[in-house]
Residue, then its C-alpha position, 0 to 999 in steps of 0.5 A: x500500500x505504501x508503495x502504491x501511494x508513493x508511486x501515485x504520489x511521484x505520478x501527480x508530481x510528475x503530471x502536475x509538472x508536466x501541466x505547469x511546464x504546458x501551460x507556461x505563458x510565452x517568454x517576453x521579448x525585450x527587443x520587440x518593435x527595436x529599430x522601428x521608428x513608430x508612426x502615429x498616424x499609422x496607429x490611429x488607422x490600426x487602432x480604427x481598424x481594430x475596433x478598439x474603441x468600440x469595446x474599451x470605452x465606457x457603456x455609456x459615454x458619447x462624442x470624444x469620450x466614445x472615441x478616446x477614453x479607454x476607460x473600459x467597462x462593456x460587459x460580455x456574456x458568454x457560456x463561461x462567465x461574463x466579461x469586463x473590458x478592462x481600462x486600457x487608457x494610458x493612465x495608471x489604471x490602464x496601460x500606462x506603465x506598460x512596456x511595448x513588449x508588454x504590450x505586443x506579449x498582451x495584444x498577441x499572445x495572450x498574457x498581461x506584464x505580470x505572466x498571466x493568461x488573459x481569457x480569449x474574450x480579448x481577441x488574441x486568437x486573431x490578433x496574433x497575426x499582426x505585423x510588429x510595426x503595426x503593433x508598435x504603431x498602435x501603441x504608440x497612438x494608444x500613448x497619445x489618448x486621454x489617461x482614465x483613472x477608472x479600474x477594471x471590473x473584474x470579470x464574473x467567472x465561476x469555477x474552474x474557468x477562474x482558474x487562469x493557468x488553464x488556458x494555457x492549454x485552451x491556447x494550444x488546443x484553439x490558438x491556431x497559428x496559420x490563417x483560415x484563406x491558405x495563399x497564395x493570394x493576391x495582394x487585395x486578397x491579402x489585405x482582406x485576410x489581414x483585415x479580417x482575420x486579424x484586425x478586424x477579428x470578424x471571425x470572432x463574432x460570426x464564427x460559432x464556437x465549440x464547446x469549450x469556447x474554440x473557434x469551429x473552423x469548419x463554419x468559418x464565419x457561418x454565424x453563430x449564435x448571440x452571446x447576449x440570447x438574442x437572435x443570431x449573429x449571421x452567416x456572412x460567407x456567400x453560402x448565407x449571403x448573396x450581396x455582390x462586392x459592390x453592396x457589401x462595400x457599400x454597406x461598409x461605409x454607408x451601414x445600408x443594405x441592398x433592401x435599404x435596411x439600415x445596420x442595427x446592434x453592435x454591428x453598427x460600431x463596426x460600420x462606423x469603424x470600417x467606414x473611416x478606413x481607406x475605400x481600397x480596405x473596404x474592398x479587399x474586405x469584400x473581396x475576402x469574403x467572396x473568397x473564403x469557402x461558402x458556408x451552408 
């Protein structure tokens, strides 16, 4: 009997060991962005783009303050739990002591300046794609913002969800790290693919999630259900819509469908969003959709 509880003993050490060692967050990198000179400009467009504000502001604030003040706060319901955009302001509840490693570590792998996993309700999982300048000029423009002094809410998370070393495992199971459209690509293709699997994390909303919460990559962007409870979230490949290029950019900048319906719920932020980028975006947006597999 001793010897069987030694053994089980010496076995839980072993597979606890083994668990530690997978789910370590990834080393941060201390030359990231080293020798770019970061254009802010640039970074406006990124963080336009990636809808940024649209989550990271708080639920209630108009004008600039809807635009600039990252003070967080959204709530977003899922089947784990609720979440709670945190304050990314550059203001000492936000970012403001961050580091751009820290920062790029945050925004593409998943993990904050102190070592722990972030949930994928922060869209890593599609922003691990980004290019590094682009991540160095995003933070750049993000240091420009008005400071809040607003603290993050934290996040509504029962049992074992809270337990944030686990998601290192949900990371190599669901962090997938080559793109859905396969190149060679044209240059507009590659656009839209960046644009929508990566800044614009589309996938995120419109592609139904499994069981324990990854992406099912064989009903890319066939829609899913609303995190909310109401309704659904659309197919927007063309096995579910049949806009041509010319509507669906179109709808991009104007939020107006072909039957002149006009864009309602949060798909209305990301109009507003898509709509200040340049025309040629809007269109490789378009296009990758007419390009990606066809969903029933």
């Amino acid at each position: 009997m001793r010897s069987l509880i030694k053994l089980a003993a010496i076995c839980a050490a072993l597979g606890g060991a083994v668990f530690w060692w997978l789910t370590a967050p990834p080393a941060l990198l201390p030359v990231y962005g080293q020798g770019h000179d970061a254009d802010v400009t640039r970074g406006a467009q990124i963080f336009t783009a990636a809808g940024c504000a649209s989550c990271h502001s708080a639920p209630n604030a108009e004008g600039n303050d809807a635009k600039l003040v990252l003070a967080g706060g959204h709530s977003f319901a899922s089947d784990f739990g609720t979440f709670y955009a945190p304050n990314i302001s550059p203001g000492d509840q936000g970012i403001g002591g961050w580091s751009l490693p820290e920062f790029a570590r945050a925004v593409t792998k998943g993990v904050s300046p102190e070592g722990r996993h972030y949930y994928p309700a922060f869209p890593y999982t599609s922003y691990q794609h980004m290019d590094e300048t682009d991540v160095a000029d995003l933070f750049a423009y993000m240091q420009t913002l008005p400071p809040s002094d607003t603290a993050s809410q934290r996040h509504d998370v029962g049992f074992p969800f809270n337990i944030r070393r686990g998601l290192g495992l949900w990371k190599l199971v669901f962090m997938k790290p080559d793109y859905l459209l396969a190149g060679p690509l044209s240059p507009e293709l590659e656009r839209g693919r960046y644009l929508v699997e990566t800044l614009s994390h589309c996938a995120e909303c419109h592609t139904p999630r499994n069981a324990l919460g990854g992406l099912d990559r064989t009903a890319w962007l066939a829609g899913a259900p609303n995190p909310s409870g109401k309704g659904e979230i659309p197919n927007i490949t063309s096995g579910g819509l049949d806009w041509s290029e010319e509507d669906l950019i179109y709808y991009f900048e104007s939020g107006l469908t072909p039957d002149y319906d006009s864009v309602g719920g949060s798909m209305a932020a990301v109009v507003s969003n898509l709509a200040q980028l340049p025309e040629s975006d809007r269109a490789a947006i378009a296009a990758y959709l007419k390009a990606v597999p066809a969903a029933p």
